[in-house]
C-alpha positions in Angstrom: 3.3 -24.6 -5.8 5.1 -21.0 -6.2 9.1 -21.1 -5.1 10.1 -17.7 -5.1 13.9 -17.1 -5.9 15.8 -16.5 -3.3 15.6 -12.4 -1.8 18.1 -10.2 -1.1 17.2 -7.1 1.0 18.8 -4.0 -1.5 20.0 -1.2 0.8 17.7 0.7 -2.1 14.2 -0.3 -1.1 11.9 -0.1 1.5 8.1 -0.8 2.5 5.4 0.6 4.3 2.4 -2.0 5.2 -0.8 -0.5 6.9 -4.2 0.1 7.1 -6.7 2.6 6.7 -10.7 4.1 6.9 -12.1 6.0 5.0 -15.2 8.0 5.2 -17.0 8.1 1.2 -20.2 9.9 0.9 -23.2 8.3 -1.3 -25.3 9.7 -3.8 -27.4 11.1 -0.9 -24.5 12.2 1.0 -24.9 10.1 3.4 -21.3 8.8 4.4 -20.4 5.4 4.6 -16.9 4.4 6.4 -14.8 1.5 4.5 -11.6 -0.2 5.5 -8.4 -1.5 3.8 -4.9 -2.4 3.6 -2.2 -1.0 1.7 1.9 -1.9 0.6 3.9 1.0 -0.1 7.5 0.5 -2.0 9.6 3.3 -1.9 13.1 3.3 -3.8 16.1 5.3 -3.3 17.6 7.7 -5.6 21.2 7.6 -7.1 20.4 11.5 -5.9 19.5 9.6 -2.3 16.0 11.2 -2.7 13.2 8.3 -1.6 10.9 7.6 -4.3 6.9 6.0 -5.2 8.1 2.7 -6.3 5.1 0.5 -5.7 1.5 1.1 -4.3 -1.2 -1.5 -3.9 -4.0 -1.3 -1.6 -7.6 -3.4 -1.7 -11.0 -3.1 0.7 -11.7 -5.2 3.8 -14.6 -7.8 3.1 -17.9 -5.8 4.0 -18.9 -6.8 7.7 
């Protein structure tokens, strides 16, 4: 069992959680369409300018 300590929500961060296609051609060109998901952390600046924090995204299981 994980037990994550407890969260505070910072004022500093914030998320972006999504999907996405993309079309990726083979080595005969022919393009094949794949899917994902994605988690986007952006952190505020002490200059209040939103910043990349985190990125993670992964492929759907082929259909």
């Amino acid at each position: 069992m994980v037990a994550p300590p407890p969260r505070k929500r910072p004022r500093n961060l914030a998320y972006e959680v999504g999907a996405f296609t993309l079309d990726v051609p083979s080595k005969d060109g022919a393009l094949s369409t794949v899917a994902g998901k994605y988690i986007v952390v952006w952190k505020k600046g002490d200059d209040g300018t939103w910043r990349l924090h985190r990125d993670i995204w992964n492929l759907s299981a082929a259909q």
